[in-house]
C-alpha positions as a LaTeX table, in Angstrom:
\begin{tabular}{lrrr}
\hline
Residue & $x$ (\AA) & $y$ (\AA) & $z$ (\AA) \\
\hline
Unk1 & 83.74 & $-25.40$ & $-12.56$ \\
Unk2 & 81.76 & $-28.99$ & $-12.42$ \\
Unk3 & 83.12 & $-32.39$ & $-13.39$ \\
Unk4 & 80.31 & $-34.55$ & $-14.63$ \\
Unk5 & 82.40 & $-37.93$ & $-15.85$ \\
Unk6 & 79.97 & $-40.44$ & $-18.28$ \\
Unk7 & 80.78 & $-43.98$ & $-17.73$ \\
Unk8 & 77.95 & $-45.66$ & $-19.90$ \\
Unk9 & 79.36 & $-49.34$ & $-20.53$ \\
Unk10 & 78.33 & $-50.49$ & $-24.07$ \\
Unk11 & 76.20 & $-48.38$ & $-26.53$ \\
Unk12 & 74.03 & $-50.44$ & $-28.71$ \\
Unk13 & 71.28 & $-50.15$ & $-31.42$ \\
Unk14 & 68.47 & $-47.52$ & $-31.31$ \\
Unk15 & 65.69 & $-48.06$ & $-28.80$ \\
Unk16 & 62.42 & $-48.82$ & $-30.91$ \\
Unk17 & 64.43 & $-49.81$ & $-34.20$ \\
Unk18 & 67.36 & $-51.89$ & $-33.01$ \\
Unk19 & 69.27 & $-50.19$ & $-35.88$ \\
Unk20 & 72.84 & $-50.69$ & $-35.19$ \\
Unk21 & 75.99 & $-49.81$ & $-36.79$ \\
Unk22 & 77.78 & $-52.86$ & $-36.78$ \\
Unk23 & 80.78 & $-52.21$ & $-38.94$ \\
Unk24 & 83.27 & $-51.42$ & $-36.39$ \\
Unk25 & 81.78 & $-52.87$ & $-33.41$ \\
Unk26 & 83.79 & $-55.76$ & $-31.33$ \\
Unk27 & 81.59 & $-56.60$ & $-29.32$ \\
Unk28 & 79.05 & $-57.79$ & $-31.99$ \\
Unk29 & 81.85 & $-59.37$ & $-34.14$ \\
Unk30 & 83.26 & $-61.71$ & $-30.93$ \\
Unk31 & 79.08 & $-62.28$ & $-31.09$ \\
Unk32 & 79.09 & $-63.24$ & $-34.64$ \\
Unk33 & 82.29 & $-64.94$ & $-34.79$ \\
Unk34 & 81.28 & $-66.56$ & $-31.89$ \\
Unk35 & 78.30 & $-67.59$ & $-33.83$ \\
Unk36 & 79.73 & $-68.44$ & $-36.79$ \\
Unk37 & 82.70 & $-71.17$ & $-34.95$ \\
Unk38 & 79.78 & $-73.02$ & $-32.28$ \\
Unk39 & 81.49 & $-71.28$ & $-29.73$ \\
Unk40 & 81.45 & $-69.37$ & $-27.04$ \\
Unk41 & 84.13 & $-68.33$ & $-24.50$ \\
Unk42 & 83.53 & $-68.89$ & $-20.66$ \\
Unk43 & 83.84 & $-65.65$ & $-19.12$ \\
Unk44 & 81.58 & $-64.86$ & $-16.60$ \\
Unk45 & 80.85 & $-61.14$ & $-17.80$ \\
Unk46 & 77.99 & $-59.50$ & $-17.73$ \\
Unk47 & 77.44 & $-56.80$ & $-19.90$ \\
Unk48 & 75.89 & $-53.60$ & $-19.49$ \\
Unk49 & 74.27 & $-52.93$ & $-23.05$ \\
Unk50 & 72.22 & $-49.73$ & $-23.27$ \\
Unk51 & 70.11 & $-48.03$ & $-26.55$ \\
Unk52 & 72.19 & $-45.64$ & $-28.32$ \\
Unk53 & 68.74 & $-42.67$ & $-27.82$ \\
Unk54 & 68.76 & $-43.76$ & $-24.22$ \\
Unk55 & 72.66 & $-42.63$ & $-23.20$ \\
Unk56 & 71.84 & $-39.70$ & $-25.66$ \\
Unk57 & 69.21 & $-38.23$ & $-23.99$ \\
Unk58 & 70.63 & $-38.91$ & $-20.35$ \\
Unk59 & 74.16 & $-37.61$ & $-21.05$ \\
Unk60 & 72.25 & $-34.47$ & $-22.10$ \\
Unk61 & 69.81 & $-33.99$ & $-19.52$ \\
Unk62 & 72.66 & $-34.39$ & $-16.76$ \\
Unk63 & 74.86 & $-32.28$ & $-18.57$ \\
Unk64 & 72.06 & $-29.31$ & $-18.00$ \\
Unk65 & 70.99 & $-30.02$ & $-14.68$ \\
Unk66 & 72.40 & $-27.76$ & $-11.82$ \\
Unk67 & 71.02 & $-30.15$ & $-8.90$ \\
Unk68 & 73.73 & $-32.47$ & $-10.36$ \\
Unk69 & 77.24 & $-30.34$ & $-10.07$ \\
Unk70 & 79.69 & $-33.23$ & $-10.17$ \\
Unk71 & 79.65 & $-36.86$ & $-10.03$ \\
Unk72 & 80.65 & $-39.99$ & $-12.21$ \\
Unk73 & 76.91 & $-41.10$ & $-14.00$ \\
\hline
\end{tabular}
């Protein structure tokens, strides 16, 4: 059996629409709160914000390639 673990960090908006499900999204509330006050906190974060069709299509071709048996992507 292979192990393939998916650590993608934050999963935005689409690609070559930046349509984005913001609803129920933290991230982009703290953003527009953050907005909204003047505000911003001073973390020194940096955030690794990907396309939603990018991770998609990577988790997937991974998941079906045998040169890649187990590893953390």
């Amino acid at each position: 059996a292979y192990v393939k673990i998916y650590r993608p960090g934050w999963i935005l908006g689409q690609s070559t629409t930046g349509i984005i499900a913001a609803d129920n999204n933290h991230l982009l509330l703290l953003i527009k709160g953050c907005i909204q006050m003047g505000y911003v906190p001073a973390w020194k974060v940096r955030l690794n914000i990907l396309p939603v069709d990018f991770v998609s299509n990577l988790i997937v071709k991974l998941s079906i390639n045998d040169d890649t048996r187990n590893g953390v992507f």
